[in-house]
N, C-alpha and C positions, 0 to 999 in steps of 0.2 A: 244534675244540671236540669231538672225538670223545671226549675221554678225560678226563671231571669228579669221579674217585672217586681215593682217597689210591693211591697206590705204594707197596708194601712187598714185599719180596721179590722182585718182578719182576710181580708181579701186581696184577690191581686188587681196591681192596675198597670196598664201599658203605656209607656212613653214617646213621642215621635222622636226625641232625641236618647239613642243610644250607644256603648261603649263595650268592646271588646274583652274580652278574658282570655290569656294569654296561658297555654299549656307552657311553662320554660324549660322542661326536657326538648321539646321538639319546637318550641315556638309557633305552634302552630292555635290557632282562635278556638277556644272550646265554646264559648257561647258569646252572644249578642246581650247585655244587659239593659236595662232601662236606665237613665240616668232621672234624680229626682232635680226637681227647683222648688224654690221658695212656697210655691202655690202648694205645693205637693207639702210640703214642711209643716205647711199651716195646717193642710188636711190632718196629718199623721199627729199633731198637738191637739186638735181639737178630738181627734180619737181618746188618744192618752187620757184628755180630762175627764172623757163622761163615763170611760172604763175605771179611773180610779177612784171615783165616788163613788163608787161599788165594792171593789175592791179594798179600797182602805178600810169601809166598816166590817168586814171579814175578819173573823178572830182569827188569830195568828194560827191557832192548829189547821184551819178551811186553807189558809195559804200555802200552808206547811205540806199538806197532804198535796194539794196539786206541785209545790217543786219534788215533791220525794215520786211522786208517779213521774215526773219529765227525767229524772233520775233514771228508773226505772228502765221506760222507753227508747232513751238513748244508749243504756248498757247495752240492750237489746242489738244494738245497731252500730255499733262502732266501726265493724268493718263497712259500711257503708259512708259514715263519714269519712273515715282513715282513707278511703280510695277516694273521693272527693279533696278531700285536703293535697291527696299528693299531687292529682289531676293539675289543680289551680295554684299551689305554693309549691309544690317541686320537691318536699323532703321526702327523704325514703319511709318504707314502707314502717319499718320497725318506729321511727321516730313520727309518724302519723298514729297509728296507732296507741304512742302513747299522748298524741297532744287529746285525742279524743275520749281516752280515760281520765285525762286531767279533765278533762274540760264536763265532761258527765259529772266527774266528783262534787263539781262545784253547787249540783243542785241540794245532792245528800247534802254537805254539809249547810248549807242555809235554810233546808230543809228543818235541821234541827236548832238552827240560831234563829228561826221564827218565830219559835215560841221563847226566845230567851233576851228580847227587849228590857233588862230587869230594871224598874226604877228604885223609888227609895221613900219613905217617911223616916223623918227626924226631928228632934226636936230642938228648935234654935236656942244655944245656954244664953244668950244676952236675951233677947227680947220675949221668948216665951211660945214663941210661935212655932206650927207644924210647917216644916218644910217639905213638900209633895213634890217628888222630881220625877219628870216620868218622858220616854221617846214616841215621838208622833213623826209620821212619815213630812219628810222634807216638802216634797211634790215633785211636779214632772223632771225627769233626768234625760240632759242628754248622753248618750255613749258614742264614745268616740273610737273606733280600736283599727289597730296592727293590721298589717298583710303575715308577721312573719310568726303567729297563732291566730288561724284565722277563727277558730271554734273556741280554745278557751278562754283568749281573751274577752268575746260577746260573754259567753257564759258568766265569767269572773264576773261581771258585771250586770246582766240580767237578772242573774240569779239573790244579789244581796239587796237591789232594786227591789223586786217582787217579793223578798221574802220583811222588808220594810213597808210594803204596801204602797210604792210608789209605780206611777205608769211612765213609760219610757218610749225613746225614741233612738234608734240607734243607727248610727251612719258605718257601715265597716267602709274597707279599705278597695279602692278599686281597681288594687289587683285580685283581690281573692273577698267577693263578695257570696259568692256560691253557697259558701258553705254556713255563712249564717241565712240566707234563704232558706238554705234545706232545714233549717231545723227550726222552720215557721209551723208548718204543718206536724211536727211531735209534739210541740209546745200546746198547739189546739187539742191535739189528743189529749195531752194532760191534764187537760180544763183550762187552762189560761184565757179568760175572756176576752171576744174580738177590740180592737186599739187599744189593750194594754201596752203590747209587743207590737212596736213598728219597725219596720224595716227600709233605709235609705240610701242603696246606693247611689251613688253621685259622682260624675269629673265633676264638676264645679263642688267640690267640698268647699271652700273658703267663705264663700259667697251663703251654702247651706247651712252651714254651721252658726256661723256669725249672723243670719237671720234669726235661727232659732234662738240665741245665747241673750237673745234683745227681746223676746217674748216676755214678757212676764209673768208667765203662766209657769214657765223655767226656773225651775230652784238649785238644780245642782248637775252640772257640767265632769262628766267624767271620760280622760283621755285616756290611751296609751300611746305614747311614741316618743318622735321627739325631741329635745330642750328647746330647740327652738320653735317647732309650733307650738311648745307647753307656754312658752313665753307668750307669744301672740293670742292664745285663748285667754290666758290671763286675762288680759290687755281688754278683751273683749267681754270675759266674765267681769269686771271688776264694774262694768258700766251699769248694771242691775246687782251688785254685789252678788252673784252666786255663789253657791257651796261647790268649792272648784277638788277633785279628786284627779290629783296628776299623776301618773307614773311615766317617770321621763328616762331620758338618754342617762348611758352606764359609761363606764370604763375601769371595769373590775380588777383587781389587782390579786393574785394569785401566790403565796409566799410558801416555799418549801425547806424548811429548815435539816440541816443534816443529820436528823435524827428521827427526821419521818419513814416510818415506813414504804423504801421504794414502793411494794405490788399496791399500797393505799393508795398513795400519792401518785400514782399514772393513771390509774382506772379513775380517780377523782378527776385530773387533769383532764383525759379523755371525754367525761364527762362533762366539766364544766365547758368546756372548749370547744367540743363537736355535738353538743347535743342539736339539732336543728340546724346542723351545719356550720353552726358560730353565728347566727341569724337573730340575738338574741340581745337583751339588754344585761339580763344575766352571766351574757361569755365571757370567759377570763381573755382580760384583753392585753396586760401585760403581766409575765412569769417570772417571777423573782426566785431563783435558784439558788441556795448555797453554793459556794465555790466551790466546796470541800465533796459535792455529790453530782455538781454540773455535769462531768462527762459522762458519766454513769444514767445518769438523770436523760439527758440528752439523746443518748445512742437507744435507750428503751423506747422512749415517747416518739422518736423517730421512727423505728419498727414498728410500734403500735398506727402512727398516722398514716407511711405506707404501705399497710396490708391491706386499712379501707379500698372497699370495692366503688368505684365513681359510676355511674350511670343511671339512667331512668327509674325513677324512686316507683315506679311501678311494678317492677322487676322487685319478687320479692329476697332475693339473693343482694342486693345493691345496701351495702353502708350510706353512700352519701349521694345523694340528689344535687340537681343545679341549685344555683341563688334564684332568686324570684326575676333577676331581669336583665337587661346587659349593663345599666346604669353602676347596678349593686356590685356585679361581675368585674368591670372596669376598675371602678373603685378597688374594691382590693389588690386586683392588680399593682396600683398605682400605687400601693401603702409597700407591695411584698420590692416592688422596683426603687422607691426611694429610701428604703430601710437598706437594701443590697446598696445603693450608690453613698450610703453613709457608713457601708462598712461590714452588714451583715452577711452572716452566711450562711446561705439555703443548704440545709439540712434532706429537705424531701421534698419534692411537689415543686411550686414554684414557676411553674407554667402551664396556662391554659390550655386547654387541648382545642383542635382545628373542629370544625365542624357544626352542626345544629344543635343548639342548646348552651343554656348560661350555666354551664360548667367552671370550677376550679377546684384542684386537686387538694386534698390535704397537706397541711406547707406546713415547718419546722425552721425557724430561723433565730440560728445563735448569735452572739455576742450583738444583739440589737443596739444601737447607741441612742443615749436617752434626747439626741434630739429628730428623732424617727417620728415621721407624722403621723404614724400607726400607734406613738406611745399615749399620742394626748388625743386622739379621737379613736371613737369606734370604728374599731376594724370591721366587724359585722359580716365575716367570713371562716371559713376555716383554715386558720392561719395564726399558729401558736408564736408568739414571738417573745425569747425568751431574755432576759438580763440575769446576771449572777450579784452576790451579795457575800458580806462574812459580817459585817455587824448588823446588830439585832434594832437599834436605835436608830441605822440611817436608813432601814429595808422600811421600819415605818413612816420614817419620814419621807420616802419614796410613796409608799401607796397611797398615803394621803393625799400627796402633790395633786392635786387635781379641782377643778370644780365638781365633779358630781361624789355619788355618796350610795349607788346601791348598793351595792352584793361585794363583798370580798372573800377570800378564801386562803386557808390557815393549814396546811399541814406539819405536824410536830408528834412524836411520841411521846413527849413530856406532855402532859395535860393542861398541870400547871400553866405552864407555858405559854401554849396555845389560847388557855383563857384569858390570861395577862396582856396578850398578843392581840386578841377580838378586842377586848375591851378598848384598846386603844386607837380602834380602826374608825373611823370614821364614816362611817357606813351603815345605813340602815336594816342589814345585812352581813352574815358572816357563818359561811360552811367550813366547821373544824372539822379536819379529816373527811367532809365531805364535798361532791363537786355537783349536788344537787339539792337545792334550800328551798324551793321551790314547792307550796303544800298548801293546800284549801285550808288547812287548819291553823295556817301560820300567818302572823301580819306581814303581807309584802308590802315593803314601800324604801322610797329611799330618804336621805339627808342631800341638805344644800340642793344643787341643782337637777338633782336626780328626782325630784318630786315633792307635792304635798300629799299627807294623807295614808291610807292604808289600804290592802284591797284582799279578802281572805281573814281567816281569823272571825273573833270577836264582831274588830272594829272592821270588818270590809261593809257589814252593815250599818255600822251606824253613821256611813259616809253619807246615806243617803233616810235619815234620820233627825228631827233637831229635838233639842234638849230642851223641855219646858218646866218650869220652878210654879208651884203655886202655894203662896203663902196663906196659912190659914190658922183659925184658932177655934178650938174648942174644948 
C-alpha cells in the first residue's frame, strides 16, 4: 500500500479528490486512493503516445527480454503480492498466492509470443501477385479489469499489449486498485519505459472510460467483467470503431455423468466452485448430477464444503476469505433464500455469520428447481447449487439454456463421451474431468454473450495487433 496516487508517465501524481479501499475481513479503510478525471486521462494518453513511438520500433526480442525480466521480478515476490491481494480482495491466503503465479505467468509466456507475430508471403493463383501479410501493433489500449483478480487480470492484459508493442492505459477496479499500483514500480525495474504503463484509478469509471474510448488516438478497448457494462462499452467503442476485446459474465454449467470418477469429479467440483470463493466468471454456477450417483455425489461435496475453514484470508490456516463487499455478500444471500423458498434444500452453510466482515459460509443446496434465480444469473459466491439429470440429450439441452457461453465442465469416465459431450457445449470453454481451464497458454474467451475475442494463448496477442496485406509483384 505504498503507492495510492494515479501512474502516468512513470511517476506519481496526487488528487484533491480521493476514495477509500476497503479491508472486507474486518471492513476496516487500508488506504485513501487518488481518484483520476478526464484531464488526468488525457495526460496518461499522451504519455502512451510518445512511449510507444519508441517502443513499437523495438524488435520483438528488446520487448521480449524486458516482459521475461518483469516475469522474473514478480516471481521474486509473490508473497508480497499474495498479501496485498488478500489485504484488498479478501481471498485466502492459498488462493492469493495462486492468483499471483498466474498472474507473473502471464509475462513468461508473451514473453515468448513476442517474437512469434508470424506473417506470411504467397503467391496469389489468379492474379500473379505476392501476397505479404504481416501484424503491426493496433495502438493505444484501454484495460479495463475486475476487482475479483486484481493482478492477473491487469497482467492478462499488459502483458500481450506490450508484448504487441502497443502503450496502454489501464483503469483497475476501485475496490482493489492496490495491487496493480504496486506493480508499477517492478514494471520500471524491468525496463518498461515511462507512459507506456499508466495507471487510473477512478469512482467516476463511466465518465473515464467513455472519455478515453472517444480519443482517437484509442485503437483497442479491452474489458473484464460484466455483460452488461460489456454492452455499454460496446456502445461506446462502436463510435470510433475500436478493436473491442470483451471477457464477460458466465454461467457455467457443470455435468456429472454416472460413470465419472467420484475422487475426480469433487476435487474438480471443489475446484471449479470454490476457487476464489466462487468470485469468478469461471464458477460452476449450476451442477447437473446424474440421478443414479446424486446421493452419493451430494453427501461427499457436502463434507468436502463443510470442513473449509471461513475466516480472515490473512490467517494462513483459513480456506475461504469474505466477498469483496456487503452488496456481493447480500446478493448471494438472496440467491441461497429464494432457491430455499422454491424448494431447495440446504445441505451445509447457508447462513451468514454475525459480526465484522463480508463473510458467507460454503452452501450445498440440492434438489434446486430450475426456476431459482441463482440458475439463470451468476451466483458469484460460494454456493454449489445442484440439479440431478438421467438423459444425456436434455442435460445438454439444460446447459446450453442460457445467453452466455464461457466455460463449462464434463465429467465422465468414458472419454469418448465426454468429447461428444464438449463438442456439443456451447461454450467457448470446456474442462473434461477438469475444474480448472484456466492457462496463459490457452485461448480464454467465451461465445454469445459471454464475450468477444481471446485473452492468453496465440491469439491473446493479436487482440491488440492489426493484420496488414501488401500486394506486390516481382
Amino acid at each position: 500500500m505504498q503507492h495510492t496516487d494515479l501512474y502516468i508517465n512513470g511517476s506519481w501524481h496526487q488528487t484533491p479528490d480521493r476514495f477509500d479501499v476497503i479491508n472486507p475481513a474486518t471492513e476496516e479503510v487500508l488506504a485513501s486512493v487518488a481518484s483520476a478525471t478526464t484531464t488526468d486521462a488525457d495526460a496518461a494518453l499522451d504519455a502512451a503516445e510518445a512511449a510507444m513511438a519508441d517502443w513499437a520500433a523495438r524488435t520483438p526480442r528488446q520487448r521480449s527480454e524486458v516482459l521475461r525480466r518483469a516475469w522474473e521480478l514478480m516471481t521474486a515476490r509473490l508473497e508480497d503480492f499474495a498479501r496485498l491481494i488478500t489485504l484488498e480482495n479478501g481471498k485466502a491466503r492459498v488462493d492469493a498466492m495462486g492468483e499471483a503465479t498466474y498472474a507473473a505467468e502471464f509475462f513468461r509466456w508473451f514473453a515468448e509470443e513476442a517474437v512469434r507475430a508470424d506473417g506470411l508471403i504467397t503467391h496469389a493463383p489468379s492474379s500473379g501477385a505476392r501476397i505479404i501479410v504481416q501484424h503491426k501493433p493496433a495502438g493505444l489500449a484501454v484495460l479495463i479489469t475486475p476487482w475479483n483478480y486484481p493482478a492477473a487480470m491487469g497482467t492478462r492484459k499488459i502483458a500481450p499489449a506490450l508484448a504487441a508493442g502497443c502503450g496502454v492505459v489501464i483503469k483497475p477496479a476501485s475496490e482493489t486498485p492496490l495491487t496493480m499500483l504496486a506493480l508499477m514500480p517492478l514494471l520500471e525495474e524491468a525496463g518498461v519505459p515511462p507512459g507506456l504503463v499508466n495507471v487510473l484509478p477512478s469512482r467516476r469509471a463511466g465518465a473515464l472510460v467513455n472519455h478515453m474510448l472517444h480519443d482517437p488516438r484509442v485503437r483497442v478497448v479491452s474489458f473484464t467483467g460484466s455483460t452488461g457494462v460489456g454492452r455499454t462499452l460496446l456502445k461506446g467503442a462502436a463510435d470510433q470503431v475500436l478493436k473491442p476485446a470483451m471477457e464477460l459474465g458466465g454461467n457455467a454449467p457443470l455435468i456429472v455423468f454416472d460413470d465419472a470418477d467420484m475422487d475426480t469429479a469433487i476435487e474438480g467440483t471443489m475446484l471449479a466452485k470454490m476457487r476464489n470463493l466462487g468470485e469468478a466468471c469461471t464458477a460452476a454456477n449450476r451442477i447437473y448430477v446424474h440421478e443414479a450417483i446424486a446421493p452419493e455425489y451430494t453427501r461427499r461435496l457436502s463434507e468436502a464444503m463443510a470442513a473449509l475453514k471461513v475466516g480472515d484470508g490473512s490467517d494462513p490456516s483459513v480456506d475461504v476469505g469474505p466477498l469483496v463487499n456487503a452488496a456481493t455478500r447480500d446478493k448471494v444471500a438472496e440467491f441461497v433464500a429464494d432457491a430455499v423458498a422454491k424448494g431447495a434444500k440446504v445441505e451445509c452453510g447457508g447462513v451468514a455469520p454475525e459480526g465484522k466482515g463480508y463473510f458467507y459460509p460454503p452452501t450445498v443446496l440440492s434438489n434446486v428447481p430450475e426456476n431459482a434465480d441463482g440458475v439463470h444469473d451468476e451466483i458469484f459466491g460460494p454456493v454449489a447449487a445442484l440439479q440431478t439429470f438421467i438423459d444425456t440429450e436434455d442435460v445438454i439441452r439444460r446447459a446450453n439454456d442460457t445467453e452466455y457461453g464461457l466455460v463449462a465442465y464434463v465429467f465422465s469416465g468414458d472419454f469418448k463421451r465426454g468429447l461428444q459431450v464438449c463438442e456439443r457445449l456451447d461454450y467457448g470453454m470446456v474442462g473434461l474431468n477438469r475444474g480448472l481451464v484456466s492457462d496463459p497458454a490457452a485461448p480464454f474467451g467465451g461465445t454469445k454473450q459471454s464475450g468477444l475475442g481471446r485473452e492468453g494463448g496465440h491469439e491473446g496477442m493479436l487482440e491488440f495487433m492489426e493484420t496488414q496485406y501488401i500486394s506486390a509483384s516481382w
